[in-house]
C-alpha positions as CSV (number, residue, x, y, z in Angstrom):
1,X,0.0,0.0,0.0
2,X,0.9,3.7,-0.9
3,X,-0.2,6.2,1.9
4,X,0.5,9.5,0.8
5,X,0.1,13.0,2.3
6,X,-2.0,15.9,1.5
7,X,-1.1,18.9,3.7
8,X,-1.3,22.8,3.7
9,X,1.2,25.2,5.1
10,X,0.4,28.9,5.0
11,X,2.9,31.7,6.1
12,X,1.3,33.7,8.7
13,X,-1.5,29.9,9.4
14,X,-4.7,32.1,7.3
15,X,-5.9,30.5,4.1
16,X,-7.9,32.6,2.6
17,X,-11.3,30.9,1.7
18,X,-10.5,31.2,-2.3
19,X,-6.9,29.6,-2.0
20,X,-8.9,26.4,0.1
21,X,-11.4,26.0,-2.4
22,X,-8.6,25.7,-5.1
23,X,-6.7,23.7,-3.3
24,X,-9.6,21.3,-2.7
25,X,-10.7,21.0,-6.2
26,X,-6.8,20.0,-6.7
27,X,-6.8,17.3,-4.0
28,X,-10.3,16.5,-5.4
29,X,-9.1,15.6,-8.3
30,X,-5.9,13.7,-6.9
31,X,-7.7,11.8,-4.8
32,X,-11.0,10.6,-7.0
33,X,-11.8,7.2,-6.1
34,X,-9.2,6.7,-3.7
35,X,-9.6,6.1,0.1
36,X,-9.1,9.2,2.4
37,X,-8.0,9.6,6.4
38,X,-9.6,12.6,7.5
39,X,-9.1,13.8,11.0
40,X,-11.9,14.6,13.4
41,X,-11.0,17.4,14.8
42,X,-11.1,19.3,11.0
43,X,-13.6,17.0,9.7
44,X,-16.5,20.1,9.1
45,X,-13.3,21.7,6.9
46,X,-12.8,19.0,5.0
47,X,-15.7,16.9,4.2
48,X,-17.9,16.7,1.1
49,X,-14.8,17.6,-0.9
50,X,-13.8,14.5,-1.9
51,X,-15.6,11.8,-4.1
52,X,-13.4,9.0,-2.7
53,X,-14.3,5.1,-2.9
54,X,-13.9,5.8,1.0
55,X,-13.6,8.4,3.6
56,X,-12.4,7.3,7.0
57,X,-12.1,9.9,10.0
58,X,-9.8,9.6,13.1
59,X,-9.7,10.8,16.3
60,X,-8.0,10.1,19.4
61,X,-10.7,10.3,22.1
62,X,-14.3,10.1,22.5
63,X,-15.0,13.7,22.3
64,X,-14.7,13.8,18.6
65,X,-17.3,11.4,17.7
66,X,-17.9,7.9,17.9
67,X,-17.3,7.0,14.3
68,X,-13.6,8.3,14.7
69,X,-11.0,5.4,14.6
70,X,-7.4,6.0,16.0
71,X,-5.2,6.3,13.3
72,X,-3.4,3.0,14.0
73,X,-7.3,1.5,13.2
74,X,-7.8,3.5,10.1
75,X,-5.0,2.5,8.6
76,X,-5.2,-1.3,9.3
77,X,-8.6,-0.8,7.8
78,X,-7.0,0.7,4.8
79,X,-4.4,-2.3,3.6
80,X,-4.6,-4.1,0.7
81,X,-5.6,-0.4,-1.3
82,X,-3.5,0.5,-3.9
83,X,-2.7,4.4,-2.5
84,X,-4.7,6.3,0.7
85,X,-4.1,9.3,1.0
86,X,-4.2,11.2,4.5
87,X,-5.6,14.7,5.3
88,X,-2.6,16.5,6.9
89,X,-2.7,17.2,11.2
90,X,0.3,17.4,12.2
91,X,-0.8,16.3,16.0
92,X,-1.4,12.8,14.5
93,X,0.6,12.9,11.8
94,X,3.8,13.0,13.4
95,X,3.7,9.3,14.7
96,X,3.5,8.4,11.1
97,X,6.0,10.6,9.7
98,X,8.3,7.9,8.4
99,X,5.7,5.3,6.9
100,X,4.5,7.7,4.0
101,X,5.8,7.3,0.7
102,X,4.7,10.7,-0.9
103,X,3.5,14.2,0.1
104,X,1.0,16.7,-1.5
105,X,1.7,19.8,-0.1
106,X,-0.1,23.0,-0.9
107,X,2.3,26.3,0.2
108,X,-0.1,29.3,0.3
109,X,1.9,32.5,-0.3
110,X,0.6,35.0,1.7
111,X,2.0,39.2,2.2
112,X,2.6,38.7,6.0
113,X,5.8,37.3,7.0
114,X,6.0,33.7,9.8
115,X,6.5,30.0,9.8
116,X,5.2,27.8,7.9
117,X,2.2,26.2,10.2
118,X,3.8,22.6,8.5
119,X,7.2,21.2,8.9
120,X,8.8,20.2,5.3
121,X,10.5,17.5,4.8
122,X,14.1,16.6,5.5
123,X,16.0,17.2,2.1
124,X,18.3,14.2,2.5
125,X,14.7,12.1,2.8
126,X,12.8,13.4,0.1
127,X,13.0,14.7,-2.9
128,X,10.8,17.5,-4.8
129,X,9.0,15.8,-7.6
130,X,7.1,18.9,-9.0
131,X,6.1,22.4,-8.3
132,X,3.3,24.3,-9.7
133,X,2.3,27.9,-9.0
134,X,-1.2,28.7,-9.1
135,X,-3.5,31.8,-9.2
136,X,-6.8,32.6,-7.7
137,X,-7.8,36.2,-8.5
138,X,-5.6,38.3,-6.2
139,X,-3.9,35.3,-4.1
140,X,-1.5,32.3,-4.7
141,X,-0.6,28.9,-3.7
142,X,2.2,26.2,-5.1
143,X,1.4,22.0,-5.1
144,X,4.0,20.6,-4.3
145,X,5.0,16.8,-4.5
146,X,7.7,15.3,-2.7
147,X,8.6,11.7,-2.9
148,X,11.3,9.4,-1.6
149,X,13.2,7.8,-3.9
150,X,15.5,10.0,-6.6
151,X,14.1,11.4,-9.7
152,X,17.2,9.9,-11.5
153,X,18.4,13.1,-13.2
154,X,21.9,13.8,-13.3
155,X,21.5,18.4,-12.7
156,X,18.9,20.7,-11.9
157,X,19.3,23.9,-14.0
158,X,18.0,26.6,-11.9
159,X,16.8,30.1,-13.8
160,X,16.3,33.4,-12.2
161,X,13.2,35.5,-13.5
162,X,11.3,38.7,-12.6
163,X,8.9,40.4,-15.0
164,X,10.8,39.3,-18.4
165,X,8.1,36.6,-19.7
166,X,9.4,36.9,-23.1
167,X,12.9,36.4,-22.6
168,X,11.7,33.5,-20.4
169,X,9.7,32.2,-23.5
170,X,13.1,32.0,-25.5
171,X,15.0,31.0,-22.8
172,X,13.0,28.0,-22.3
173,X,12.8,26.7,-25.9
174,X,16.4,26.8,-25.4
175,X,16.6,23.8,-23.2
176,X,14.2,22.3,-25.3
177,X,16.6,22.2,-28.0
178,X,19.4,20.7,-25.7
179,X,21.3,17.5,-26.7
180,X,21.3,16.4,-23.6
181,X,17.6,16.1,-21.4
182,X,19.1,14.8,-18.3
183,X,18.2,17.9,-16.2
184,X,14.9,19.2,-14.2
185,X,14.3,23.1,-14.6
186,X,13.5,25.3,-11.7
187,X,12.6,28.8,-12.2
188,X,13.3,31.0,-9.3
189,X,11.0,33.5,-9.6
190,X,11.3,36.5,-7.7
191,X,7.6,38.5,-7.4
192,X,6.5,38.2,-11.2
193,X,3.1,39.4,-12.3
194,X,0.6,36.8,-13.6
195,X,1.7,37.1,-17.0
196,X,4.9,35.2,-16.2
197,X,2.7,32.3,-14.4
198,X,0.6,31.9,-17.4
199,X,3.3,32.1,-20.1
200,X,4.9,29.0,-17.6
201,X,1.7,27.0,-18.1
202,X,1.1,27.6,-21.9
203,X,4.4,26.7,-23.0
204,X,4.8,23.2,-20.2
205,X,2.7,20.7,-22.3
206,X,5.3,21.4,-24.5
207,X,8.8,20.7,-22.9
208,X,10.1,17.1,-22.6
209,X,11.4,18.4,-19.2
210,X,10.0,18.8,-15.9
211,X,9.4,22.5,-14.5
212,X,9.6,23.4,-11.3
213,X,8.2,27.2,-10.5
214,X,9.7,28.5,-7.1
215,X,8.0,32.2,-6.8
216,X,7.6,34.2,-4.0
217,X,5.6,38.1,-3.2
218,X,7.4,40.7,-4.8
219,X,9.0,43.1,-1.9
220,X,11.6,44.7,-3.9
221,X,15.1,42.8,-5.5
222,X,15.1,39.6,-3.5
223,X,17.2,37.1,-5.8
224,X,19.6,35.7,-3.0
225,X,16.1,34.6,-1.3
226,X,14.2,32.7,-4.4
227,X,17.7,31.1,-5.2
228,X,18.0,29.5,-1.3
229,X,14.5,28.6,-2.2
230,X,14.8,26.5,-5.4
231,X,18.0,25.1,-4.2
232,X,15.9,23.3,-1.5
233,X,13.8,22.4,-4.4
234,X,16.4,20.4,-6.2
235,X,16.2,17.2,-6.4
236,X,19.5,16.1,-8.0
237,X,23.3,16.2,-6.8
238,X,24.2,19.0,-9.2
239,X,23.2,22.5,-9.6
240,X,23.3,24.7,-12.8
241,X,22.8,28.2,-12.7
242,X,21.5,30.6,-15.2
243,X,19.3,33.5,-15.9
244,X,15.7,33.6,-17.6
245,X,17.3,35.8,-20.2
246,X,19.8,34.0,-21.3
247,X,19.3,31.4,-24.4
248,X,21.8,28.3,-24.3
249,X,23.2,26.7,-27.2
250,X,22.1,23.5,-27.4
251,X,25.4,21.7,-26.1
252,X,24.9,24.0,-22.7
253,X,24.0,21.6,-20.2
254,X,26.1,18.6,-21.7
255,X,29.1,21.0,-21.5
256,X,28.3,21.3,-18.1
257,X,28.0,17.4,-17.1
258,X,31.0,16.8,-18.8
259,X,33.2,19.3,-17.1
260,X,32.6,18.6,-13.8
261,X,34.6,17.9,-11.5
262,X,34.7,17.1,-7.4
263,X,36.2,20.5,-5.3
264,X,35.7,22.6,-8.3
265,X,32.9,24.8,-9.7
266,X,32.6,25.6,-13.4
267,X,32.5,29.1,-14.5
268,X,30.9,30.4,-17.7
269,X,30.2,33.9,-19.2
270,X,27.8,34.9,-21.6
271,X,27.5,36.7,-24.9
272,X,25.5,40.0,-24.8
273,X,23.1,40.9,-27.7
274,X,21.9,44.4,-28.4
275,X,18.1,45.2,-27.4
276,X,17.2,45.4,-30.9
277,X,18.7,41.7,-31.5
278,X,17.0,40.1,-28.7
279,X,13.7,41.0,-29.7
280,X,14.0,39.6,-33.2
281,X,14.9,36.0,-32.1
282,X,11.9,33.6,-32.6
283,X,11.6,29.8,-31.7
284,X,12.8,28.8,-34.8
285,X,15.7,30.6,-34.5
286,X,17.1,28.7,-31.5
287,X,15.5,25.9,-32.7
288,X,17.8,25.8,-35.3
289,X,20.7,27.6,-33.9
290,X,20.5,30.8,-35.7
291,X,20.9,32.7,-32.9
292,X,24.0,31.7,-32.3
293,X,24.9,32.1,-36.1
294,X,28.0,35.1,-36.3
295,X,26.6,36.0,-39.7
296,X,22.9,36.0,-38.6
297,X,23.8,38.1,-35.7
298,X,25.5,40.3,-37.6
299,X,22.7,41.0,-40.3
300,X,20.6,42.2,-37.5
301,X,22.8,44.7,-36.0
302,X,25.5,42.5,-33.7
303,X,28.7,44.4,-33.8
304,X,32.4,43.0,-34.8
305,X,34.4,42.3,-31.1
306,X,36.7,39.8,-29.8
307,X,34.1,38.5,-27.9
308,X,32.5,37.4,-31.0
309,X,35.1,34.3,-30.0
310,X,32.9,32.6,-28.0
311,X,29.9,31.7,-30.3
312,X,32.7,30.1,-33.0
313,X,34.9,28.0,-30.3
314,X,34.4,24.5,-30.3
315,X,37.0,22.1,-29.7
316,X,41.1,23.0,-29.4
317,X,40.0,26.9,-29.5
318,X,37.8,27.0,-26.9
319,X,40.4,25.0,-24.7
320,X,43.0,27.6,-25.7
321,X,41.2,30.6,-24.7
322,X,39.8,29.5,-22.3
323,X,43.6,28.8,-21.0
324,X,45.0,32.0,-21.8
325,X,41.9,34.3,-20.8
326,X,42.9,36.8,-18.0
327,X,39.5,36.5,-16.5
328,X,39.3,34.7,-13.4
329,X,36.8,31.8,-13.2
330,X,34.4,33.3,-10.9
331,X,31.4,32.4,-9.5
332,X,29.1,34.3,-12.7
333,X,25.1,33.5,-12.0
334,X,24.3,33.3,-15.4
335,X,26.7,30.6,-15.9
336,X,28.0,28.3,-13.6
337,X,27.6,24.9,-11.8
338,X,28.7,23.4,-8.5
339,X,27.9,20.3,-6.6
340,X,24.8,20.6,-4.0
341,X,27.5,19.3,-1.2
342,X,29.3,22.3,-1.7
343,X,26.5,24.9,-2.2
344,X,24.8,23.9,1.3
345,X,28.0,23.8,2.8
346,X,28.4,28.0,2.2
347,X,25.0,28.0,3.2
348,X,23.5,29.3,-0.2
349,X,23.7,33.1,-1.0
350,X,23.8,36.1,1.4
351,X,20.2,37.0,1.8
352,X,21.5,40.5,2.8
353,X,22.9,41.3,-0.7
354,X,21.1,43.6,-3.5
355,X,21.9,44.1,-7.1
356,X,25.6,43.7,-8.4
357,X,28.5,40.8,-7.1
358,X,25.7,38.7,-4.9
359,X,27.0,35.8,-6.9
360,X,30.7,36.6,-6.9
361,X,30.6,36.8,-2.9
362,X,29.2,33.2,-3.2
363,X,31.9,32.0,-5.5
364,X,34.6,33.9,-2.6
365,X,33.0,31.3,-0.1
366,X,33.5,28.6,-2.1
367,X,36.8,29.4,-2.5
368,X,37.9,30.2,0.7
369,X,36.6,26.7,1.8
370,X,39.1,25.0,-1.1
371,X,36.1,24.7,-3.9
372,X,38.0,26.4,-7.0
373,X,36.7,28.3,-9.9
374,X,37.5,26.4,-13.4
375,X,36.9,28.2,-16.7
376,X,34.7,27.3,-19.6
377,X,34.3,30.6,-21.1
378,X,34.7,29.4,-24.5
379,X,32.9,26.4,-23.8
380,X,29.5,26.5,-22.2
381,X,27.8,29.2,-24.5
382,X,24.6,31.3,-23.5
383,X,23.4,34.5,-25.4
384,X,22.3,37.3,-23.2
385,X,18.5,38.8,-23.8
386,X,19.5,42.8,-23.6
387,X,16.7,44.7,-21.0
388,X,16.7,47.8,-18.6
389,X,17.6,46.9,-14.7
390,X,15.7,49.3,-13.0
391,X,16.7,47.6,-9.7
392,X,20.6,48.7,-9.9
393,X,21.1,51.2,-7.5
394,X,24.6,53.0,-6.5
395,X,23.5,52.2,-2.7
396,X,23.2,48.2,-3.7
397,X,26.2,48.4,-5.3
398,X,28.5,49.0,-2.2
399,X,26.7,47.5,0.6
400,X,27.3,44.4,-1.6
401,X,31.4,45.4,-2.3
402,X,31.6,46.2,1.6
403,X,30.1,42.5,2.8
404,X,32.0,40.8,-0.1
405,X,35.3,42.5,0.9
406,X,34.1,40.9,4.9
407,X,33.9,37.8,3.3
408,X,37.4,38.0,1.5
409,X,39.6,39.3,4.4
410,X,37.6,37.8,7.3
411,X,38.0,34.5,5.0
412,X,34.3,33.4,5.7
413,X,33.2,30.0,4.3
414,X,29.3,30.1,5.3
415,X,27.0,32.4,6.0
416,X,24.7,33.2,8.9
417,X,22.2,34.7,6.3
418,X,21.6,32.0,3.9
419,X,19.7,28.8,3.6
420,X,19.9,28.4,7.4
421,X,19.8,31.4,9.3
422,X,21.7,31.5,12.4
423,X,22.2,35.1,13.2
424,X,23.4,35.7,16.6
């Protein structure tokens, strides 16, 4: 038998009457035909909402009715059924932590800050299957399901997004056109409008590759945050980072797998089109490479530079320059990779850090811990979606050059503002 959890976890413990009946049509729908634990002491909440085969209700004392069974009972009463699925309380569900094999969990995103009201599962334990974010008129909730055993992919590719659905769009196809599909996608969505949630769920039917969608509220530039976030969401050993406006060629992530390496991270660049450029690309041009075409580029407006060198290096050229280069293999969040291991290790990013370097201060942790840069400039190729950054400020700017130059001569190695806070 396999006994699966539904659960919800709001922020601030309020679910707004709109977000339960949507997530109740989505369990509804999970569970048709299936046999359901329901708890007592929420029964009122919950009942009527599922067309189950079955509906059992537990309870732990007489109080709540003599037609509750004790868990133990309703579960015994349950074997020999292909999947049950039970209602999430945590005061009985705790006992039975370690004999479920999946979890449903719907994560309400609310505007007030607090805990969520349900503890999420250990990473080493589970893994996240899938994410979906959801929208009911002004309020939001993600379904997420967790499961035990590995997805079997060998890197999750995580992509940072804020309001730039179109570049998304192309960005997207892009890893649909990779030569390698070993790889989950998380988007780490900090605060987009609706638009960017319903581009997501037009274009999914038509990826061969599973799509996470981390998002949280929008309360200003919060990228550090929504990257700790889909980090947790991984479900794989290796992490690839890129932005949602940057198109990879289609040897991208297979660059990546082949050039890792244990105590190292990889560092790319990227190649940066003019505005005009970025808007004329269309699915079939990355489709077919076009985009990455000198000549093509060039008809549209692309400039001559040196840079140039890095959409026409393949082979014993891009090993050259990318041994020569005078850029240091830094830690650039548009293009780099780094074993989970290490990345929990420095705690994630600095949650305090705005605009400009966030991602270089995260590489200087790495380092100072032993995990070295290696370069593959020339090698792992993305082109870069040209838009305005209304977000970069002179103030973000040096707070983030005074903590990264902490990090450098204090030699920190993990931070009390990341993943884990522990802030004295």
């Amino acid at each position: 038998m396999k006994l699966s959890l539904l659960a919800i976890a709001a922020e601030n413990h309020v679910i707004p009457e709109k977000i339960f009946d949507g997530v109740c049509s989505y369990w509804a729908e999970v569970t048709a035909e299936k046999t359901v634990i329901i708890p007592s002491v929420s029964c009122e909440k919950w009942e009527g909402i599922f067309s189950s085969a079955c509906v059992l209700r537990v309870g732990e004392g007489s109080e709540e009715g003599t037609d509750a069974l004790p868990m133990a009972d309703a579960l015994k009463k349950a074997e020999g059924k292909e999947e049950v699925f039970v209602c999430g309380d945590i005061h009985f569900v705790e006992q039975y932590w370690e004999r479920f094999d999946c979890i449903y969990l719907s994560r309400v995103h609310c505007d007030m800050e607090g805990e969520c009201c349900f503890p999420l599962p250990d990473r080493k334990n589970w893994y996240e299957k899938s994410r979906i974010l959801n929208w009911t008129d002004a309020h939001c909730f993600s379904n997420i399901i967790y499961q035990r055993e590995s997805l079997g992919l060998s890197v999750s590719v995580v992509l940072s997004t804020c309001n730039q659905s179109a570049w998304l769009e192309k960005t997207l196809w892009g890893y649909e056109a990779q030569t390698s599909r070993d790889f989950e996608l998380i988007i780490a969505d900090d605060g987009s409008r609706k638009d960017t949630y319903e581009m997501i769920e037009a274009i999914r039917p038509h990826l061969s590759y599973p799509v996470k969608h981390v998002w949280h509220e929008d309360k200003g530039f919060r990228k550090c945050d929504i990257l700790n976030k889909a980090i947790l969401a991984s479900g794989t050993d290796y992490l690839l980072f890129s932005d949602g406006d940057c198109i990879p060629r289609n040897d991208f992530v297979a660059v990546h797998l082949k050039k890792r390496q244990k105590g190292r991270f990889l560092s790319g660049g990227y190649h940066k089109l003019p505005e005009a450029v970025s808007k004329a690309i269309t699915k079939e041009d990355i489709f077919s490479g076009k985009c990455f075409d000198i000549s093509w580029l060039k008809a549209l407006g692309m400039r001559d530079s040196f840079k140039n060198n890095k959409l026409t290096s393949f082979g014993f050229k891009a090993w050259l320059l990318n041994t020569i280069t005078t850029t240091r293999p830094t830690w650039n969040g548009h293009n780099a990779s780094g074993w989970l291991t290490d990345i929990l290790a420095a705690n994630g990013f600095d949650e305090r850090m705005q605009y400009g370097g966030q991602d270089r201060e995260f590489g200087e942790r790495l380092e100072n811990s032993g995990i070295r840069g290696k370069q593959i400039r020339y090698s792992a190729i993305c082109v870069h979606l040209e838009h305005p950054r209304a977000y970069k400020t002179a103030d973000s700017i040096q707070k983030n050059l005074s903590i990264r130059k902490y990090t450098r001569r204090k030699n920190i190695k993990r931070t009390p503002y990341g993943i884990v806070k522990n802030v004295q």
